[in-house]
N, CA, C and O atoms as CSV, one atom per row, in Angstrom:
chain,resi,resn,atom,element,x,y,z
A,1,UNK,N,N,0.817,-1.196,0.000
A,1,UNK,CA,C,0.000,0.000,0.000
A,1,UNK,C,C,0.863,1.263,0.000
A,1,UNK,O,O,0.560,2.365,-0.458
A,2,UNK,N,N,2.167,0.835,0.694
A,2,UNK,CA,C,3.175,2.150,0.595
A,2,UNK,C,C,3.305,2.617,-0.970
A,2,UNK,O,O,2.953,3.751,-1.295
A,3,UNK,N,N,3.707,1.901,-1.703
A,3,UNK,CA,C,4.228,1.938,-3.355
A,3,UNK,C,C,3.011,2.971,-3.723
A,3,UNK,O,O,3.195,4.087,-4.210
A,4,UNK,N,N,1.603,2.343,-3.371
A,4,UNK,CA,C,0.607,3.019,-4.203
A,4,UNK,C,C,-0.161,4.183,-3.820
A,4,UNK,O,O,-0.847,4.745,-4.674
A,5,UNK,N,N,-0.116,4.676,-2.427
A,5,UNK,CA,C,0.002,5.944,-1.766
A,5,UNK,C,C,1.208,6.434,-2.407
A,5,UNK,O,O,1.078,7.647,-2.244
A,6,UNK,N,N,2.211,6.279,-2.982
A,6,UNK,CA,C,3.773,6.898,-2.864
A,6,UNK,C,C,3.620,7.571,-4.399
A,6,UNK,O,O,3.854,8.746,-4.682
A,7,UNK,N,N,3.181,6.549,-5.284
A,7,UNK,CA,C,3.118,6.985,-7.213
A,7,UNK,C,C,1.625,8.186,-6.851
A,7,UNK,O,O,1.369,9.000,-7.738
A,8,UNK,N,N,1.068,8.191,-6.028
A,8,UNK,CA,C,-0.214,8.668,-6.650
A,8,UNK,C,C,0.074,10.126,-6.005
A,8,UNK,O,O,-0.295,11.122,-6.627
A,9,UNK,N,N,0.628,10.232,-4.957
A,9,UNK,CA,C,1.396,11.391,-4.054
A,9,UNK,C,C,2.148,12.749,-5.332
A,9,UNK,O,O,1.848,13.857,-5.777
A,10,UNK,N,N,3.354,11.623,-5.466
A,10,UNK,CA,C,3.889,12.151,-6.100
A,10,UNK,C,C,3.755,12.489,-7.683
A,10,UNK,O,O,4.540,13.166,-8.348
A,11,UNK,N,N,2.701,11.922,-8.070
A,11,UNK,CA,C,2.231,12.828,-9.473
A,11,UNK,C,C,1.291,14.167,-9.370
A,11,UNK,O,O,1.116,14.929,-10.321
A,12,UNK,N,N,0.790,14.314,-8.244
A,12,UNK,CA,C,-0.129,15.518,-7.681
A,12,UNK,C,C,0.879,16.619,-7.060
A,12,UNK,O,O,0.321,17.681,-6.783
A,13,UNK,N,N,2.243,16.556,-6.797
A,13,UNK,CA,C,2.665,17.448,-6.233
A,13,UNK,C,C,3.698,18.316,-6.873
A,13,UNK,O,O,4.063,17.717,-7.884
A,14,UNK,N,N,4.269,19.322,-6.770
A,14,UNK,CA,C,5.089,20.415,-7.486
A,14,UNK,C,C,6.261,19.666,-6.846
A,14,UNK,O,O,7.234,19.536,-7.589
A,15,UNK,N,N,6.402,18.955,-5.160
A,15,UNK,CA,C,7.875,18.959,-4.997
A,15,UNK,C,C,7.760,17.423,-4.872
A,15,UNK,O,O,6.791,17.084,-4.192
A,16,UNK,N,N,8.581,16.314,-5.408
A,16,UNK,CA,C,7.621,14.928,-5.780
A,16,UNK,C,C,8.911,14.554,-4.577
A,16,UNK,O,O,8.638,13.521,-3.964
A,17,UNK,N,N,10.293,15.228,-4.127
A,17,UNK,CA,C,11.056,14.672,-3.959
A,17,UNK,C,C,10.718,14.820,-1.711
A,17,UNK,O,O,11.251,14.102,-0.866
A,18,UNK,N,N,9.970,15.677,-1.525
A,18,UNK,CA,C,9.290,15.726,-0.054
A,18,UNK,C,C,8.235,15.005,0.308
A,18,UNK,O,O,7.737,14.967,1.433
A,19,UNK,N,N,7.804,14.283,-0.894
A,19,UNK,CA,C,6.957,13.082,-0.069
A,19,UNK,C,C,7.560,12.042,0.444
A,19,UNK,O,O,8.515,11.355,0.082
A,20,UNK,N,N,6.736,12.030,1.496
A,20,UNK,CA,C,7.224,10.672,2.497
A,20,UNK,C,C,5.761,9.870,3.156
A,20,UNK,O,O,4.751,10.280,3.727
A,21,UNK,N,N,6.316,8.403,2.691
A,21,UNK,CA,C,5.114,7.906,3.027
A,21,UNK,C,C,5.690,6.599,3.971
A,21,UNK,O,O,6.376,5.666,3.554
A,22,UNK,N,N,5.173,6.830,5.449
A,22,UNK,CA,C,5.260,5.224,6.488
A,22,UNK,C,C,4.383,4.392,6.382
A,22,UNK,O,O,3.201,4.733,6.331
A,23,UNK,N,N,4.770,3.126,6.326
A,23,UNK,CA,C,3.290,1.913,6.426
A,23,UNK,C,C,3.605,1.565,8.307
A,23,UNK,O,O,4.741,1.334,8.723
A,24,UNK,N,N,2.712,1.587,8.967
A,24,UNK,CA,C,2.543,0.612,10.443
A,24,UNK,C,C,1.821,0.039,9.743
A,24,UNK,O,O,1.149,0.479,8.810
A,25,UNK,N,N,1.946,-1.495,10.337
A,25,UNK,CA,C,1.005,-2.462,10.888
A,25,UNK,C,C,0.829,-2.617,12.198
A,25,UNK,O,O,1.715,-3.084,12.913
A,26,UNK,N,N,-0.620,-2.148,12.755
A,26,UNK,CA,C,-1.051,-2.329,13.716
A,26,UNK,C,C,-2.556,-3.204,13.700
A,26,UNK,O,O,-3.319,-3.124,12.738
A,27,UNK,N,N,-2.852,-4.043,14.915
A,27,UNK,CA,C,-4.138,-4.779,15.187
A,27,UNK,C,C,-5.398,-4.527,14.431
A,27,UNK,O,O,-6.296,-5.358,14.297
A,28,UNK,N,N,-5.396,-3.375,13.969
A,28,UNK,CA,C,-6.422,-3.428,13.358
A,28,UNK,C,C,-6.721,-3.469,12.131
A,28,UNK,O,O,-7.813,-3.819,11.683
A,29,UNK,N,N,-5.510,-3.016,11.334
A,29,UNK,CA,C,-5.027,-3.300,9.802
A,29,UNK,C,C,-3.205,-2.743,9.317
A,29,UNK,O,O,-2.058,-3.160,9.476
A,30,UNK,N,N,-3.691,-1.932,8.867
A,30,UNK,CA,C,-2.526,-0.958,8.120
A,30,UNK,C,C,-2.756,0.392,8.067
A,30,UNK,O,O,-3.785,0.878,7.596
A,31,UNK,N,N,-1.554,1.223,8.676
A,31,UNK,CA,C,-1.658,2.671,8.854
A,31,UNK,C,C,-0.970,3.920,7.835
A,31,UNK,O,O,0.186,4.332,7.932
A,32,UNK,N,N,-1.444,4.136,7.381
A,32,UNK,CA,C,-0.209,4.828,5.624
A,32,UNK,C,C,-0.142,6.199,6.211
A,32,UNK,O,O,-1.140,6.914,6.118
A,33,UNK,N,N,1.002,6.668,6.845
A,33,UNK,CA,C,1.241,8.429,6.777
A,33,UNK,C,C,1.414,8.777,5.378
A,33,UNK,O,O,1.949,8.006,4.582
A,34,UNK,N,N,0.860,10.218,4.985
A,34,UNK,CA,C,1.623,10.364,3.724
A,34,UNK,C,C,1.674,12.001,4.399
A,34,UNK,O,O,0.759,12.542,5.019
A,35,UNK,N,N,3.144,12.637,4.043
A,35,UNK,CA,C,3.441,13.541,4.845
A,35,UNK,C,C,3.989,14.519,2.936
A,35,UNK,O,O,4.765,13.955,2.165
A,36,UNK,N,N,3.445,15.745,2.649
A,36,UNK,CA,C,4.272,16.293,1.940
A,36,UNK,C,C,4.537,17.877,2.087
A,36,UNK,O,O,3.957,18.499,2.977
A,37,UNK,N,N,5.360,18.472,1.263
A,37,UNK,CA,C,5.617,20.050,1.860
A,37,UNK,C,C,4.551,20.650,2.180
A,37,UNK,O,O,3.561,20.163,1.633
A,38,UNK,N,N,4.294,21.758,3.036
A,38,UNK,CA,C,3.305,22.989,2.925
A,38,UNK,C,C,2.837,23.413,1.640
A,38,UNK,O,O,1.710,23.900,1.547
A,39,UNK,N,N,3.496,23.297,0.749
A,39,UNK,CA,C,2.492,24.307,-0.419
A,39,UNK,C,C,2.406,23.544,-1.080
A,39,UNK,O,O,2.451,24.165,-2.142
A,40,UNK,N,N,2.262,22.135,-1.431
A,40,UNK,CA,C,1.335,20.529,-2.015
A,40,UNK,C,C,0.576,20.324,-0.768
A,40,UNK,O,O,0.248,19.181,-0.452
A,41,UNK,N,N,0.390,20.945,-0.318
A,41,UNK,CA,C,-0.877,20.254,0.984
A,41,UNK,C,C,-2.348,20.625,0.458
A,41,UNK,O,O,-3.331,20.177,1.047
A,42,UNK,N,N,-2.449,21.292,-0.446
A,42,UNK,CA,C,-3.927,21.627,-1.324
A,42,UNK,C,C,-4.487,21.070,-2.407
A,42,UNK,O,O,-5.672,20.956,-2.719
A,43,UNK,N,N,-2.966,20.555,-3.239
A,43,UNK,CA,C,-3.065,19.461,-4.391
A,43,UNK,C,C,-3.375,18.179,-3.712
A,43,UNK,O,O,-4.184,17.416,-4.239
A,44,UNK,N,N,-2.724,17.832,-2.433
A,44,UNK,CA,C,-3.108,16.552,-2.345
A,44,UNK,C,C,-4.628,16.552,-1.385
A,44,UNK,O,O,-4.949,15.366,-1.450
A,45,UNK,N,N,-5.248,16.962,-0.902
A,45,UNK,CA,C,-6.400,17.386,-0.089
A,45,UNK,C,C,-7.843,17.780,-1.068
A,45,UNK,O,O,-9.066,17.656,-1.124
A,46,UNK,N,N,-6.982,18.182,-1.562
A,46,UNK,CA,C,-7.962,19.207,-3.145
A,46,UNK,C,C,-9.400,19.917,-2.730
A,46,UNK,O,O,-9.620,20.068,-1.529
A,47,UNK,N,N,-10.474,20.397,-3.788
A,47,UNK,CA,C,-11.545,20.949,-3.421
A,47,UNK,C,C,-12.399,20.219,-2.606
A,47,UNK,O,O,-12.767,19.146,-3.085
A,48,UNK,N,N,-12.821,20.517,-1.483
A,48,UNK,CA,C,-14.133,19.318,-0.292
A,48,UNK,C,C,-12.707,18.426,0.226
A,48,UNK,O,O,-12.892,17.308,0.708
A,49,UNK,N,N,-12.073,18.670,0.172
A,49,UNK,CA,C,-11.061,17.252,0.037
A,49,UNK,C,C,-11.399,15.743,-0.751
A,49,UNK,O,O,-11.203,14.603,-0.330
A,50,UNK,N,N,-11.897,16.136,-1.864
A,50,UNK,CA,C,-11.922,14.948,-3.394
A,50,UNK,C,C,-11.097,14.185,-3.440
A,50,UNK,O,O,-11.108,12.960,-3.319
A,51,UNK,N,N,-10.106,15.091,-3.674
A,51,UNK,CA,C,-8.913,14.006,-3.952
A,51,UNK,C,C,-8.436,12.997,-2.747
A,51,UNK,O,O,-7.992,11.849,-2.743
A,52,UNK,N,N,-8.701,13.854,-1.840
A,52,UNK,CA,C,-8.111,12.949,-1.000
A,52,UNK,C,C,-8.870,11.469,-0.507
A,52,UNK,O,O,-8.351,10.476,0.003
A,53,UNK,N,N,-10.200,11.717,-0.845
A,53,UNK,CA,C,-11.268,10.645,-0.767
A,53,UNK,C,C,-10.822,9.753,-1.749
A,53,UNK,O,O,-10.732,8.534,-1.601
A,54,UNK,N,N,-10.469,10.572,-3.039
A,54,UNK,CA,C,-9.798,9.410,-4.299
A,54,UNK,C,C,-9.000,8.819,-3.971
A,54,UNK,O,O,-8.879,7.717,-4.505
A,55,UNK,N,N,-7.965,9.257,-2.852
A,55,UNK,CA,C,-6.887,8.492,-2.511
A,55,UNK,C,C,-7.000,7.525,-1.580
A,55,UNK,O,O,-6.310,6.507,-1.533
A,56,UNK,N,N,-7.997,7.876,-0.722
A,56,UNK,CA,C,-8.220,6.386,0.387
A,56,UNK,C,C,-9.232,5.532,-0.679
A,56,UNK,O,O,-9.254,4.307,-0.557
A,57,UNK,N,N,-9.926,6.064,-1.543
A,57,UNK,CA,C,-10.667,4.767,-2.139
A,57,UNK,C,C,-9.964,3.813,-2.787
A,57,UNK,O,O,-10.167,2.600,-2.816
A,58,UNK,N,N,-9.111,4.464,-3.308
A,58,UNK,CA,C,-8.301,3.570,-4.238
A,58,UNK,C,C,-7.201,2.470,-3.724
A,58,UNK,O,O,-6.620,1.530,-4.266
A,59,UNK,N,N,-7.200,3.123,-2.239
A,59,UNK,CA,C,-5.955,2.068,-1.139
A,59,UNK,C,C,-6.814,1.101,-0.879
A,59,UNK,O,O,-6.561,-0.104,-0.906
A,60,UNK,N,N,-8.726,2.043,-0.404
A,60,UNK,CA,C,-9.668,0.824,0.335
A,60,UNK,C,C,-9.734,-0.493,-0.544
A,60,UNK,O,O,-9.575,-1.674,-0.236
A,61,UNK,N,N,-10.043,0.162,-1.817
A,61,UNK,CA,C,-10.118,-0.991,-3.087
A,61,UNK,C,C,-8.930,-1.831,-3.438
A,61,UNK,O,O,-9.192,-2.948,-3.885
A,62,UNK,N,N,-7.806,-1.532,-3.330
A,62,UNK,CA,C,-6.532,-2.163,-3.246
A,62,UNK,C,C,-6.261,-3.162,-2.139
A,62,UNK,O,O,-5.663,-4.190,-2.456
A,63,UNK,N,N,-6.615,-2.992,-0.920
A,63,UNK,CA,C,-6.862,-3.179,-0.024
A,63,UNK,C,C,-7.734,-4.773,0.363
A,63,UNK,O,O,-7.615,-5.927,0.775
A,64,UNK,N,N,-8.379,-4.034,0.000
A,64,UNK,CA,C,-9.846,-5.520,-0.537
A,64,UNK,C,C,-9.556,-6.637,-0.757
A,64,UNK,O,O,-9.872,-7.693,-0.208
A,65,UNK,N,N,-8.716,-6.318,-1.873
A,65,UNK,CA,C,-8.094,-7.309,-2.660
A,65,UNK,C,C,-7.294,-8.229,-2.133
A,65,UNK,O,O,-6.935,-9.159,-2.856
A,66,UNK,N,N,-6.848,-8.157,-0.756
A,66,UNK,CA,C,-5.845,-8.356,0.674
A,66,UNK,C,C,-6.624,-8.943,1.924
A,66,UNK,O,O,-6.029,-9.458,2.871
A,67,UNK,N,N,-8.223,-8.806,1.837
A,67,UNK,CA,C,-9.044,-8.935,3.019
A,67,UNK,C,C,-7.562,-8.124,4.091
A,67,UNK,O,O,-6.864,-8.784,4.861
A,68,UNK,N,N,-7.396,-6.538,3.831
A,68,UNK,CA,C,-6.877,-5.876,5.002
A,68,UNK,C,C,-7.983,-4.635,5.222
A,68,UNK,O,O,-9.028,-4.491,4.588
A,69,UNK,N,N,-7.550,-3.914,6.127
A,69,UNK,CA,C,-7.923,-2.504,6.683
A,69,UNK,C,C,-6.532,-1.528,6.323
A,69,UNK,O,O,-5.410,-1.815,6.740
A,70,UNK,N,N,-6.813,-0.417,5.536
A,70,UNK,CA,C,-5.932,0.286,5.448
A,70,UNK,C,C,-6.523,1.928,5.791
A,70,UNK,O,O,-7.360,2.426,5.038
A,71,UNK,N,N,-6.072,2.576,6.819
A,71,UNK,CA,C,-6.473,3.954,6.999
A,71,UNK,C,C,-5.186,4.665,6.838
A,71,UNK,O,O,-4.193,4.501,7.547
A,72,UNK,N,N,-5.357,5.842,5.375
A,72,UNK,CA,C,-4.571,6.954,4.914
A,72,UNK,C,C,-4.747,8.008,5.627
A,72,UNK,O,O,-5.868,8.485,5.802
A,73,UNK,N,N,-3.639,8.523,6.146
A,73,UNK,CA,C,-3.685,9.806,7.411
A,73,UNK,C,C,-2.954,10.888,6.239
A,73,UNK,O,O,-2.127,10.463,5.433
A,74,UNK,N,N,-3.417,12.435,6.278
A,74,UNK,CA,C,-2.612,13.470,5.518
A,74,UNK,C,C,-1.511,14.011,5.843
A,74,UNK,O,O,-1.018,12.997,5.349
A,75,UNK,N,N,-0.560,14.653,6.211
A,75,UNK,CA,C,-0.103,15.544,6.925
A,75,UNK,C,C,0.726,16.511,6.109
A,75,UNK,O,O,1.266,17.474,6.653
């Protein structure tokens, strides 16, 4: 789930080389930080925060595919 939080990060952002993304595994599934500069924090969040819904759907659906739990945190 790291890899695919990591490609989708970094095609949305101006600085591709400040993303950073951690996987935990903890008890209840899988935990994805995805951390990038201050001024990509709007590209990746986007209008309502869209995109960013695009981005946990696409982990949830990836995910699935795993019978796991994966929750994407922003920062």
């Amino acid at each position: 789930m790291k890899e695919l939080v990591e490609v989708i990060a970094r095609a949305l952002v101006d600085n591709p080389a400040e993303v950073v993304v951690t996987e935990t595994e903890k008890e209840g599934g899988i935990f994805v930080e995805l951390k990038v500069a201050p001024s990509d924090m709007g590209k990746v969040i986007g209008k309502q925060g869209r995109i960013a819904k695009a981005i946990r759907s696409v982990v949830k659906a990836a995910a699935s595919k795993e019978d796991k739990k994966v929750v994407v945190d922003i920062q």
